[in-house]
PQR file with spaces between the fields and no chain letter, atoms N, CA, C, O and H, PARSE charges and radii, in Angstrom:
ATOM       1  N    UNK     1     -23.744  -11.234   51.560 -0.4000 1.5000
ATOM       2  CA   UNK     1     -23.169  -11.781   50.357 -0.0000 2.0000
ATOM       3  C    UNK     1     -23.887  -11.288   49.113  0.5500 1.7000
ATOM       4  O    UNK     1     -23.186  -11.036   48.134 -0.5500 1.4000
ATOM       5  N    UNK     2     -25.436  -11.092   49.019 -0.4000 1.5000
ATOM       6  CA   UNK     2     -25.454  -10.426   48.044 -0.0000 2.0000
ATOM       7  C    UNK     2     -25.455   -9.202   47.639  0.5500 1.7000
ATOM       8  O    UNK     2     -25.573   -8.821   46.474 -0.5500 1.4000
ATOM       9  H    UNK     2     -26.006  -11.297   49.814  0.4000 1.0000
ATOM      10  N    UNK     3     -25.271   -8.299   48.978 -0.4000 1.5000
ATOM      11  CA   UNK     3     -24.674   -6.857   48.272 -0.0000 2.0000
ATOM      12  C    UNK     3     -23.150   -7.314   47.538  0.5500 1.7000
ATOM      13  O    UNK     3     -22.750   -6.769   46.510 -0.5500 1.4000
ATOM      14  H    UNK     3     -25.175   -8.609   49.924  0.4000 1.0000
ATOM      15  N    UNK     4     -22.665   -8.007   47.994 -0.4000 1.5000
ATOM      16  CA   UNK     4     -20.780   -8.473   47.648 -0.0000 2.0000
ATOM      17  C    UNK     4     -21.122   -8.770   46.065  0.5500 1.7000
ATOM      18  O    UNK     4     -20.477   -8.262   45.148 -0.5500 1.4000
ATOM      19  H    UNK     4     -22.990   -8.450   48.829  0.4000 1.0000
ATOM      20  N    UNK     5     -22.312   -9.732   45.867 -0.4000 1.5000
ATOM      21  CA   UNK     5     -22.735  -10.290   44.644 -0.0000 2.0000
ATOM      22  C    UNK     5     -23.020   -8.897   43.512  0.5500 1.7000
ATOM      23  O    UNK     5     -22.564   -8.670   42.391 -0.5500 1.4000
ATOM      24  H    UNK     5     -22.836  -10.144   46.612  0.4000 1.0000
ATOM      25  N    UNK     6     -23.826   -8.257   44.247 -0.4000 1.5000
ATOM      26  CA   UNK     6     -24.623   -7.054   43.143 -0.0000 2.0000
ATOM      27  C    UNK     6     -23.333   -5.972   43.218  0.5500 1.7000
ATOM      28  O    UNK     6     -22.963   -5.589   42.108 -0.5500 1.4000
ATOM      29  H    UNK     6     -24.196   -8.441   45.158  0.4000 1.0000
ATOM      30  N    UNK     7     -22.890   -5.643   43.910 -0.4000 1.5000
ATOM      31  CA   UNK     7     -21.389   -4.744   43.564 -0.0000 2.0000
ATOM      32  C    UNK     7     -20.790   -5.099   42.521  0.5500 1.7000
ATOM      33  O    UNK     7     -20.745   -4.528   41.431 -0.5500 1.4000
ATOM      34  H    UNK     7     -23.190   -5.954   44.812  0.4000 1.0000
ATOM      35  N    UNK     8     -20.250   -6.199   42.903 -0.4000 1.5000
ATOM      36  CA   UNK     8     -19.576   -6.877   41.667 -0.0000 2.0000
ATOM      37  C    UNK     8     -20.085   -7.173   40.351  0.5500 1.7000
ATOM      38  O    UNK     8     -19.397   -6.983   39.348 -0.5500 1.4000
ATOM      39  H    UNK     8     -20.286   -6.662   43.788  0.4000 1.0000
ATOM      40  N    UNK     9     -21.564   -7.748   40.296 -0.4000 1.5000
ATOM      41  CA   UNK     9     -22.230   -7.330   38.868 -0.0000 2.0000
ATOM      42  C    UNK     9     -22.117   -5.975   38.615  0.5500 1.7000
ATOM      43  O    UNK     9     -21.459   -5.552   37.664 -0.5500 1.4000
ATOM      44  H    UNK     9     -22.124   -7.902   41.110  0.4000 1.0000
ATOM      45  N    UNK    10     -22.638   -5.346   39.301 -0.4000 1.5000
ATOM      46  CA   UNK    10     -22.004   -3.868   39.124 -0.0000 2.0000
ATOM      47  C    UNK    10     -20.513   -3.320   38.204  0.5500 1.7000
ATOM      48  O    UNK    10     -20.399   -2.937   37.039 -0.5500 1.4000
ATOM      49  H    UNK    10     -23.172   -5.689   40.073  0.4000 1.0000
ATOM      50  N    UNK    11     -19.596   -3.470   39.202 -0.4000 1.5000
ATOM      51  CA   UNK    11     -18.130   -3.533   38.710 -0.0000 2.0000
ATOM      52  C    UNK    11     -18.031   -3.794   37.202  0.5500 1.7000
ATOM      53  O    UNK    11     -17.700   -3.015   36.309 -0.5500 1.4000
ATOM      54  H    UNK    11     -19.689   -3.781   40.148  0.4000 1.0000
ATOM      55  N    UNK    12     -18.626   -5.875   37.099 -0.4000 1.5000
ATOM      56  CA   UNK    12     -18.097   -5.706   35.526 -0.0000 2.0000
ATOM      57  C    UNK    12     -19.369   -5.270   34.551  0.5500 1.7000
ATOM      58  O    UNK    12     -19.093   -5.098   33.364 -0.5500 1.4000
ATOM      59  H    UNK    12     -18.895   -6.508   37.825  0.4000 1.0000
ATOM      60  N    UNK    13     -20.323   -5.138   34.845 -0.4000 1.5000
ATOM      61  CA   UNK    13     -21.150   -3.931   33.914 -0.0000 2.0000
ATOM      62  C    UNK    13     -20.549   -3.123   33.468  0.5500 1.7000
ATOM      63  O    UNK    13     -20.487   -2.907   32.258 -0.5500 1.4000
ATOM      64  H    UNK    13     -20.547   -5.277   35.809  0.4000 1.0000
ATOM      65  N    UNK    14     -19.750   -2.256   34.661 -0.4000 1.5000
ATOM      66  CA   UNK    14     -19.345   -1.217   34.418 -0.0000 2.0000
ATOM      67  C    UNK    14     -17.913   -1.548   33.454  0.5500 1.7000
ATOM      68  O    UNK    14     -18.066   -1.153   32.299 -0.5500 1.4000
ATOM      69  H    UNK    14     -19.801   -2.432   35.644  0.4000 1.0000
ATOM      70  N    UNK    15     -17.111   -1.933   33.611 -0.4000 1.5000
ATOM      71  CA   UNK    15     -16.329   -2.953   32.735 -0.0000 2.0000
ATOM      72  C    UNK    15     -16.481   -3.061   31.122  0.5500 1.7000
ATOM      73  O    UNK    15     -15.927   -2.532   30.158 -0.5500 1.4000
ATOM      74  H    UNK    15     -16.987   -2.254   34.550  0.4000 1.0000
ATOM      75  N    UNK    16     -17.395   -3.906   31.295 -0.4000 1.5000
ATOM      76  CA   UNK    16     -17.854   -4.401   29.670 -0.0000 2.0000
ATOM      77  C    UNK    16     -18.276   -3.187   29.305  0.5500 1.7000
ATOM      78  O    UNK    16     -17.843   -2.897   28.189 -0.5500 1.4000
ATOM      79  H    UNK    16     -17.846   -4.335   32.078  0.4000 1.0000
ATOM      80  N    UNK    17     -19.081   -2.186   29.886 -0.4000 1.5000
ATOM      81  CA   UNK    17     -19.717   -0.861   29.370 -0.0000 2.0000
ATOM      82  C    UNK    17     -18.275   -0.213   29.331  0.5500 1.7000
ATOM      83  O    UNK    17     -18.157    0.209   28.181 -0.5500 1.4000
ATOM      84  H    UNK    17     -19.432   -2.422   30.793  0.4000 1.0000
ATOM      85  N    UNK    18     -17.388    0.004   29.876 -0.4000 1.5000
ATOM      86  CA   UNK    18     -16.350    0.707   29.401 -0.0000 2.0000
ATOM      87  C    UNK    18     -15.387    0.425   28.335  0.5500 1.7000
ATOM      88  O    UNK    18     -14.827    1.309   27.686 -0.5500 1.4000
ATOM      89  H    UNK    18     -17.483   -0.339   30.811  0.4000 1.0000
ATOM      90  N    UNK    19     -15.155   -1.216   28.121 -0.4000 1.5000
ATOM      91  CA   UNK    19     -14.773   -1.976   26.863 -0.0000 2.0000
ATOM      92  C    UNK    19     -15.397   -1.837   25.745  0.5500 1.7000
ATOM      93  O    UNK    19     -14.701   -1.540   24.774 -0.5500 1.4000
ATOM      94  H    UNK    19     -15.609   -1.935   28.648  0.4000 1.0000
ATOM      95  N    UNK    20     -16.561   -1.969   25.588 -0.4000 1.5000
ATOM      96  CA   UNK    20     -17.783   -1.707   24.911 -0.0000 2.0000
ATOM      97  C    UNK    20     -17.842   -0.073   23.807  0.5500 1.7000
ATOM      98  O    UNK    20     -18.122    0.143   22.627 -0.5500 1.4000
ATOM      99  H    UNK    20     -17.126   -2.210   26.377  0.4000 1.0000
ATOM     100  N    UNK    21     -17.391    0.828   25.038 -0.4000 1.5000
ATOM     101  CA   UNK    21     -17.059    2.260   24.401 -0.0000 2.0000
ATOM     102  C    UNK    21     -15.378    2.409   24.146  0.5500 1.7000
ATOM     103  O    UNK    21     -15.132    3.181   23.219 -0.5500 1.4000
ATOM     104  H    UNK    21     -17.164    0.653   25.996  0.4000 1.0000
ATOM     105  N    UNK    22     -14.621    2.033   24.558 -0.4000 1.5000
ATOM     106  CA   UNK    22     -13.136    1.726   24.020 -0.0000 2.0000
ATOM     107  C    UNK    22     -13.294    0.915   22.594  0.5500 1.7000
ATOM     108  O    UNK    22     -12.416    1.078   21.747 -0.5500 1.4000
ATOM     109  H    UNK    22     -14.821    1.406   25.311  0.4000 1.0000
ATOM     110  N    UNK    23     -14.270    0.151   22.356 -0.4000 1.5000
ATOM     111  CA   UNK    23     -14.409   -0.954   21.298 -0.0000 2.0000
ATOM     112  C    UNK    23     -14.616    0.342   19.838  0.5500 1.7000
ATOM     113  O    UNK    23     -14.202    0.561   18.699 -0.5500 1.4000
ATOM     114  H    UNK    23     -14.983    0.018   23.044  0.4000 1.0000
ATOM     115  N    UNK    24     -15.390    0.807   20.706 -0.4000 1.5000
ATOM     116  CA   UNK    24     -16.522    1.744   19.520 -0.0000 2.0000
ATOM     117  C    UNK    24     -15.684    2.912   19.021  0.5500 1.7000
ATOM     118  O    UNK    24     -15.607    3.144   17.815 -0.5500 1.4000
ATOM     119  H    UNK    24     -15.726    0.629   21.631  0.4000 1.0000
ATOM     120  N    UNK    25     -14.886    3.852   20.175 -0.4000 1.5000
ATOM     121  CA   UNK    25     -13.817    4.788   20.085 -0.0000 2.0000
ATOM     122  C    UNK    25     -12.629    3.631   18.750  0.5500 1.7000
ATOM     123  O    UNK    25     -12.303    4.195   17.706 -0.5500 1.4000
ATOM     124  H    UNK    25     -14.949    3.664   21.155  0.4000 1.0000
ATOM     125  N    UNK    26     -12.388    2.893   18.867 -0.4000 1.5000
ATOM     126  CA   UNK    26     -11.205    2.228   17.830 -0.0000 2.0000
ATOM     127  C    UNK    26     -11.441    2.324   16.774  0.5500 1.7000
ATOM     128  O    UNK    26     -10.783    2.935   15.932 -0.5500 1.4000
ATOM     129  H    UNK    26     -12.653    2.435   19.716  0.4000 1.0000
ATOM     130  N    UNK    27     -13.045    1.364   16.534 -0.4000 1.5000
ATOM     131  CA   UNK    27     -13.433    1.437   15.013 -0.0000 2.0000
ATOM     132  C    UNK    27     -13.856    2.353   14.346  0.5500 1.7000
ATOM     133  O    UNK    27     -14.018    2.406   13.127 -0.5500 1.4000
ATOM     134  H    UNK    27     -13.579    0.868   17.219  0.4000 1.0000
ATOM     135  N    UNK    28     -14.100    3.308   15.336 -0.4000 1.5000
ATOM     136  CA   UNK    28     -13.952    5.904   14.751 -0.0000 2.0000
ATOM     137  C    UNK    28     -12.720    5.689   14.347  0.5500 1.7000
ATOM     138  O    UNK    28     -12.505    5.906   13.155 -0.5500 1.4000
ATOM     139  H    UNK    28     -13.968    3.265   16.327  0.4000 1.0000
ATOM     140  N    UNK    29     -11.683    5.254   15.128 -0.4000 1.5000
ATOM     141  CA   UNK    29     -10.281    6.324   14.927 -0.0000 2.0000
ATOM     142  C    UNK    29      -9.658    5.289   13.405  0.5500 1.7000
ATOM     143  O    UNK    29      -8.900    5.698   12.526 -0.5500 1.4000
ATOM     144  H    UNK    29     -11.857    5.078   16.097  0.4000 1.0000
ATOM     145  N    UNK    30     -10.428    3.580   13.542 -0.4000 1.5000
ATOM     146  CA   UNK    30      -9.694    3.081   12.863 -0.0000 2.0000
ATOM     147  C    UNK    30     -10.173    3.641   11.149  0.5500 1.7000
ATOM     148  O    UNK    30      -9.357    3.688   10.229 -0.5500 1.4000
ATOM     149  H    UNK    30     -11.045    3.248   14.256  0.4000 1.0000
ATOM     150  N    UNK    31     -11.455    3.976   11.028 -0.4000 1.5000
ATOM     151  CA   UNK    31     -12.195    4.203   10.079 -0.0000 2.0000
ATOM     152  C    UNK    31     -11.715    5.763    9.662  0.5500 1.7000
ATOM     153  O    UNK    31     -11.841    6.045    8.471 -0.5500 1.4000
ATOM     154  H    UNK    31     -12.118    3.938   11.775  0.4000 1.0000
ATOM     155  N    UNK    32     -11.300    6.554   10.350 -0.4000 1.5000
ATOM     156  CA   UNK    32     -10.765    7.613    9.810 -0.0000 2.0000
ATOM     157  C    UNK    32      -9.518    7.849    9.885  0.5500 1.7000
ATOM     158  O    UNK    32      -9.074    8.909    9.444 -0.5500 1.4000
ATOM     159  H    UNK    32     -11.197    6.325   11.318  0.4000 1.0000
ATOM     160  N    UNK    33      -8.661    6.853   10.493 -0.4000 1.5000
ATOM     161  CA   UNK    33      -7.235    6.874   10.086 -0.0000 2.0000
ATOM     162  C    UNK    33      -6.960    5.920    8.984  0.5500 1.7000
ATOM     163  O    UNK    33      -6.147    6.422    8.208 -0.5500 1.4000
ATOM     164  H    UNK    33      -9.022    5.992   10.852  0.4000 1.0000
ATOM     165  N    UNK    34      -7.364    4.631    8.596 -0.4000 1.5000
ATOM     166  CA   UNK    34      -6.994    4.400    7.472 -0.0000 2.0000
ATOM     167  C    UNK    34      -6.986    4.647    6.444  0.5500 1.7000
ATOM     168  O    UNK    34      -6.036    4.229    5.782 -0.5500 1.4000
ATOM     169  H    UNK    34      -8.024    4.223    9.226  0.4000 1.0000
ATOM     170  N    UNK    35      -7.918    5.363    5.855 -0.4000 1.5000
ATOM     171  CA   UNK    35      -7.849    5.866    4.579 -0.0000 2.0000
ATOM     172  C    UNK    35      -6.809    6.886    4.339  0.5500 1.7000
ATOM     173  O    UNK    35      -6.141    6.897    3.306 -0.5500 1.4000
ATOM     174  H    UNK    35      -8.690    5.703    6.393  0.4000 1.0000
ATOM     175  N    UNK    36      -6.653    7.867    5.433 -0.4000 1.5000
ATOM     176  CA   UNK    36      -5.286    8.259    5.792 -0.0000 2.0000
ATOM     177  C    UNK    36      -3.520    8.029    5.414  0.5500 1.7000
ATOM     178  O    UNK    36      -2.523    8.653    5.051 -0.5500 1.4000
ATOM     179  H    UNK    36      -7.196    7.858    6.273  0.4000 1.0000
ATOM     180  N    UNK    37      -3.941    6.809    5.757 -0.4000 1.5000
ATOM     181  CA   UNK    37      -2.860    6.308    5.868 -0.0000 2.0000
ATOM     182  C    UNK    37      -2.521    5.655    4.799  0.5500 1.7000
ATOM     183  O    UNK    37      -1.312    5.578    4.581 -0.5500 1.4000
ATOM     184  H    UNK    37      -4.750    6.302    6.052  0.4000 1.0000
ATOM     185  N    UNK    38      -3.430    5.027    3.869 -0.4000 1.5000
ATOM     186  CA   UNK    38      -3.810    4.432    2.736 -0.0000 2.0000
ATOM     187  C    UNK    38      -3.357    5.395    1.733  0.5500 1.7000
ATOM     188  O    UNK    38      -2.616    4.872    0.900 -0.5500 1.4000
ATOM     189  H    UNK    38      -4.413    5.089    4.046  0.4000 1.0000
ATOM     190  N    UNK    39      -3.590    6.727    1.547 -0.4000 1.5000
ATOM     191  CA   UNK    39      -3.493    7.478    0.946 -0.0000 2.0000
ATOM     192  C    UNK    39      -1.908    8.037    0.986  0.5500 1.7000
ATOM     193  O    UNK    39      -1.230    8.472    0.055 -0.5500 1.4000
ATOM     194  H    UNK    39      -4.192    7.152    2.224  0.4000 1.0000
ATOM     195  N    UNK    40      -1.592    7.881    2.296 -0.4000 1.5000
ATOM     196  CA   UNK    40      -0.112    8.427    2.661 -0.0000 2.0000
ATOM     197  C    UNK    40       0.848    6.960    1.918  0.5500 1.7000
ATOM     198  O    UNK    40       1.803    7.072    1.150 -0.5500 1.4000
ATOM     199  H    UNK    40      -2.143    7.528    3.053  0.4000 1.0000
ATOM     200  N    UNK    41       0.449    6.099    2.255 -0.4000 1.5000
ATOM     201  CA   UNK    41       1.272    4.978    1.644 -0.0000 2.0000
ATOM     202  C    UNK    41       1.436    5.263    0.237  0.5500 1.7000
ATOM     203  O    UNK    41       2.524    5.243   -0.339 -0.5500 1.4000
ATOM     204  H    UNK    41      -0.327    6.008    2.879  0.4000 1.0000
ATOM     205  N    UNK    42       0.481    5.491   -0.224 -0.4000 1.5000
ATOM     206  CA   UNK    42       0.467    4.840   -2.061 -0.0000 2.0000
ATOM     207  C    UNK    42       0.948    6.596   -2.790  0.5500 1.7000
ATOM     208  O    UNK    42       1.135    6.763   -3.995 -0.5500 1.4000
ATOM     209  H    UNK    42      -0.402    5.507    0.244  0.4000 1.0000
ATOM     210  N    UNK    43       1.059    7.637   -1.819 -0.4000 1.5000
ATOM     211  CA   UNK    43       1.828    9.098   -2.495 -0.0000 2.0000
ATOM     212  C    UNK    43       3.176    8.417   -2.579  0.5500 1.7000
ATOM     213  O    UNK    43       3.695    8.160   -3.666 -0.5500 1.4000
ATOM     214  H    UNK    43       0.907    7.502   -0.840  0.4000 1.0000
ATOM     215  N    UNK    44       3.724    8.134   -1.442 -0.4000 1.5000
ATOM     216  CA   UNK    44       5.286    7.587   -0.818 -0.0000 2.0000
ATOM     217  C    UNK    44       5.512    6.324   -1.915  0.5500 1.7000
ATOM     218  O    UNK    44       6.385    6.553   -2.752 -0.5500 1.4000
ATOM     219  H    UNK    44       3.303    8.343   -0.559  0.4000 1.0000
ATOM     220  N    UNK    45       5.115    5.563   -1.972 -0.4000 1.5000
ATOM     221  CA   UNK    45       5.079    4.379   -2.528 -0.0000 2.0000
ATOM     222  C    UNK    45       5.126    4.707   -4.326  0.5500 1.7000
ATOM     223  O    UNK    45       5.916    4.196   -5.120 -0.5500 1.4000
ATOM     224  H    UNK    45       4.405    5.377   -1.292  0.4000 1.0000
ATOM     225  N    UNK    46       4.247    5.506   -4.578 -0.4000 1.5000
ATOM     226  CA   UNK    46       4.608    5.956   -5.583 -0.0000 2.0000
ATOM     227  C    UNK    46       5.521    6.723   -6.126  0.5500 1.7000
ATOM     228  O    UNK    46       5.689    6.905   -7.332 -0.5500 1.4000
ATOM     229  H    UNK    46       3.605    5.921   -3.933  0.4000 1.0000
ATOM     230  N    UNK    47       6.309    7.327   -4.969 -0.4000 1.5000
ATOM     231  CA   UNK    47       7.592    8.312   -5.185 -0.0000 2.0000
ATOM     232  C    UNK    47       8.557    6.998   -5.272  0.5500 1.7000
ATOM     233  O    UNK    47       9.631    7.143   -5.856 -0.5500 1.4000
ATOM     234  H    UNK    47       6.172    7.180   -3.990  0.4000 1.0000
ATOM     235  N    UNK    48       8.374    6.287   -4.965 -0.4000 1.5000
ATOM     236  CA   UNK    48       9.874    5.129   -5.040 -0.0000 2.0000
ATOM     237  C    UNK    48       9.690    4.370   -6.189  0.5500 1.7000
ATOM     238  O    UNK    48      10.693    3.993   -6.795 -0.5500 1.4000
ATOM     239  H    UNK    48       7.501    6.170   -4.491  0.4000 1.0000
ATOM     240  N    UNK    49       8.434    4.042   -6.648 -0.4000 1.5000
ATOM     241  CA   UNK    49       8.054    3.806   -7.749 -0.0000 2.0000
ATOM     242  C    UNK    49       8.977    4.054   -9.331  0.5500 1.7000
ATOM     243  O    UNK    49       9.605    3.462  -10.208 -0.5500 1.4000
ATOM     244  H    UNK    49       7.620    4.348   -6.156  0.4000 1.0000
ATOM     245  N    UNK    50       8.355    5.770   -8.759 -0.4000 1.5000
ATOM     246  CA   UNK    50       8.950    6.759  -10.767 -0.0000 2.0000
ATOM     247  C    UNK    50      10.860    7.019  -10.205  0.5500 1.7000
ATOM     248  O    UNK    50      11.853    7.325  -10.865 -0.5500 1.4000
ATOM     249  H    UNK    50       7.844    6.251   -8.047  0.4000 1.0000
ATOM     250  N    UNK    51      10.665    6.709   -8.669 -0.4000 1.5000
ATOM     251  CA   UNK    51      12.161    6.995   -8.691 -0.0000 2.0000
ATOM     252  C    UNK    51      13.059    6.000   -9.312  0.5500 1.7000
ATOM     253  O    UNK    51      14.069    6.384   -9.901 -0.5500 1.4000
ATOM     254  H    UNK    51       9.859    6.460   -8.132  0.4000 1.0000
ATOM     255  N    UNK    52      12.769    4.791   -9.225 -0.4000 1.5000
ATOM     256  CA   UNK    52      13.532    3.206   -9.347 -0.0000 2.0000
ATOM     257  C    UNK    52      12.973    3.723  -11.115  0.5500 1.7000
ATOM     258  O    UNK    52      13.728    3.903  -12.070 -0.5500 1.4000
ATOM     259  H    UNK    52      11.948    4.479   -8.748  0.4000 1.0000
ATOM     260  N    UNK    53      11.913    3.820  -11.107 -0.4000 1.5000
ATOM     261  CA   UNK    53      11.900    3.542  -12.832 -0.0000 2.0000
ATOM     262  C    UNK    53      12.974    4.330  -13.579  0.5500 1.7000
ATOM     263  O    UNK    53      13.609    3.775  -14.476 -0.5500 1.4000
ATOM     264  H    UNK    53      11.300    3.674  -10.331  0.4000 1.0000
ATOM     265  N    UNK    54      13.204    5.601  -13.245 -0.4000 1.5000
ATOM     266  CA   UNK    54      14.004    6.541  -13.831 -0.0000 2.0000
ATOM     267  C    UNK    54      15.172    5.853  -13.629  0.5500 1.7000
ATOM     268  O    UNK    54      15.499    5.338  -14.699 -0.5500 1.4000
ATOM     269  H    UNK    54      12.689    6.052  -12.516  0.4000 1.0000
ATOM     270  N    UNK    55      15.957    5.603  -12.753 -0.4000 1.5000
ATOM     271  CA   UNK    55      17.225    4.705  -12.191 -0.0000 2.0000
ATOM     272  C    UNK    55      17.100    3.938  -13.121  0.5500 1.7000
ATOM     273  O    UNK    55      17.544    4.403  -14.170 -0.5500 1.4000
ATOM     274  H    UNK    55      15.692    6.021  -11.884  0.4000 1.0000
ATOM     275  N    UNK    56      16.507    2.537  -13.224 -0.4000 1.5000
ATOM     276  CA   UNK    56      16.463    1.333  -14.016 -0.0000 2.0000
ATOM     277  C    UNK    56      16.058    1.912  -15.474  0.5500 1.7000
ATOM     278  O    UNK    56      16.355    0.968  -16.206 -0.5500 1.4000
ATOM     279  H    UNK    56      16.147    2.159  -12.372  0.4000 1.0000
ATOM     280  N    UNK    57      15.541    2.944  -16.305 -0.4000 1.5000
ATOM     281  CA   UNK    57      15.590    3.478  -17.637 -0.0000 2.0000
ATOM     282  C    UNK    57      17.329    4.259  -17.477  0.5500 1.7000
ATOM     283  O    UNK    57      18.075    3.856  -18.370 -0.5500 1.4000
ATOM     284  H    UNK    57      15.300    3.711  -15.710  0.4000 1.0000
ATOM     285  N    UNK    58      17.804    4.978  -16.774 -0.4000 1.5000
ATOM     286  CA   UNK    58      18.810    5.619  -17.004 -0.0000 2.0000
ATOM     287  C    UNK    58      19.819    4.234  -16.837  0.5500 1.7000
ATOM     288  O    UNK    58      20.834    4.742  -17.314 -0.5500 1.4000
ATOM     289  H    UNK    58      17.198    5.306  -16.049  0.4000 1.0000
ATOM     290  N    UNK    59      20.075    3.366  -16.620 -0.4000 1.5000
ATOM     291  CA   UNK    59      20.530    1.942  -16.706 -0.0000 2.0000
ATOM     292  C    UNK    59      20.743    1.586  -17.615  0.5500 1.7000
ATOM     293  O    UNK    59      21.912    1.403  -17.957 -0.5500 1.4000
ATOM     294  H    UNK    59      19.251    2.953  -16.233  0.4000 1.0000
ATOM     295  N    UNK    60      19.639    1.314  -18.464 -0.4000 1.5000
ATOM     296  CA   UNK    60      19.019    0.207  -19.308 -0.0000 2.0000
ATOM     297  C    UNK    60      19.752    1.620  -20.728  0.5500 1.7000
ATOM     298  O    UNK    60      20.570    1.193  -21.543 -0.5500 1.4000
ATOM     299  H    UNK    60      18.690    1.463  -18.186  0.4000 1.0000
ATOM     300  N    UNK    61      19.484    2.573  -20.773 -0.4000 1.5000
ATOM     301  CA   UNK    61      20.068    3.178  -21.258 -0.0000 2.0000
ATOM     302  C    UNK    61      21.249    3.126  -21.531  0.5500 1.7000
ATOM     303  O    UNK    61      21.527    2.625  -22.621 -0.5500 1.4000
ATOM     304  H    UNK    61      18.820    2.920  -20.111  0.4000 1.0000
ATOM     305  N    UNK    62      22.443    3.650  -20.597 -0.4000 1.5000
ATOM     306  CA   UNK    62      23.525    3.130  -20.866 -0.0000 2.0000
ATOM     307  C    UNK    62      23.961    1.627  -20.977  0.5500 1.7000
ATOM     308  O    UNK    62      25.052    1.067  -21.080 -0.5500 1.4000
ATOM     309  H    UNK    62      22.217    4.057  -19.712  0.4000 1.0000
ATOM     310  N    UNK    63      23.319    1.419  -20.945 -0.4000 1.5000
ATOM     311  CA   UNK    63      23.805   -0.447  -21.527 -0.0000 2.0000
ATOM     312  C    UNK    63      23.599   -0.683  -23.017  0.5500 1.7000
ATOM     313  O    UNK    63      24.229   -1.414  -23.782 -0.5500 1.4000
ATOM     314  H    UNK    63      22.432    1.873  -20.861  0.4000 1.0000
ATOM     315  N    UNK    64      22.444    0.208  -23.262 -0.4000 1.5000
ATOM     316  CA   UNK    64      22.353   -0.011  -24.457 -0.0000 2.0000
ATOM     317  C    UNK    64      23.177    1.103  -25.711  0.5500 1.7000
ATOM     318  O    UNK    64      23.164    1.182  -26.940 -0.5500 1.4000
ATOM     319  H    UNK    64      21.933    0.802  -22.640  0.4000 1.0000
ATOM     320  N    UNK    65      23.684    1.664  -24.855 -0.4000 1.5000
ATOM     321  CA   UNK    65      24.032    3.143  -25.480 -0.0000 2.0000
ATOM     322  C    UNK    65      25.803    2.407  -26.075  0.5500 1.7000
ATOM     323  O    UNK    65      26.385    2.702  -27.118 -0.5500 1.4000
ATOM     324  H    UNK    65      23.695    1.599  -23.857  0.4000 1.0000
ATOM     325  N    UNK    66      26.208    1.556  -25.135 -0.4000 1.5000
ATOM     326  CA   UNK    66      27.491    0.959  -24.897 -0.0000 2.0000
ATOM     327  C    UNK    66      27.626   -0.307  -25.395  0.5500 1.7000
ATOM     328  O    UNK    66      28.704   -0.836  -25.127 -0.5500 1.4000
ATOM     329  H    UNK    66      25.735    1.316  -24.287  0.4000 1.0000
ATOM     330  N    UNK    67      26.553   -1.200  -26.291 -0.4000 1.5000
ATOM     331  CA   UNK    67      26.626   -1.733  -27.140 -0.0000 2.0000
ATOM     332  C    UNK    67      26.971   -1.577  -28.836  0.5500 1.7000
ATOM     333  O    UNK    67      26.620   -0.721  -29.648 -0.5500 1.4000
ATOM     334  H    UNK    67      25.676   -0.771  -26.509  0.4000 1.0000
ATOM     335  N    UNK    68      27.653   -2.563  -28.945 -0.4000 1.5000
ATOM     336  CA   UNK    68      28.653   -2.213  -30.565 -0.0000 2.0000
ATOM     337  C    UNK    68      27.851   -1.928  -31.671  0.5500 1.7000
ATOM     338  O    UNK    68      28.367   -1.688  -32.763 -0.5500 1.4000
ATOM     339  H    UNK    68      27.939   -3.258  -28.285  0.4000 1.0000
């Protein structure tokens, strides 16, 4: 029974040590993909931005262009 015992400490050692480096691999990929992505948002985000503004000035324009 206690080889059954020490295997199995074994096992989830090995476990938590593999969670442990899955943990560590995330907060790499998360730390160099967000800024990424951060950056990709607010280009895009800003294209819909000057797009709606131009729309809502070319609007606001003729409304006012079409007043008496």
């Amino acid at each position: 029974m206690a080889g059954t015992r020490s295997a199995a400490g074994g096992m989830d050692n090995s476990i938590t040590a593999l969670l442990t480096q899955l943990s560590e691999r995330n907060r790499d990929a998360e730390a160099r993909l967000i800024p990424q992505i951060h950056e990709e948002f607010s280009r895009v985000a800003g294209h819909y931005v000057k797009r709606d503004w131009s729309m809502a000035r070319a609007w606001l324009k003729g409304e006012l262009s079409s007043q008496p």
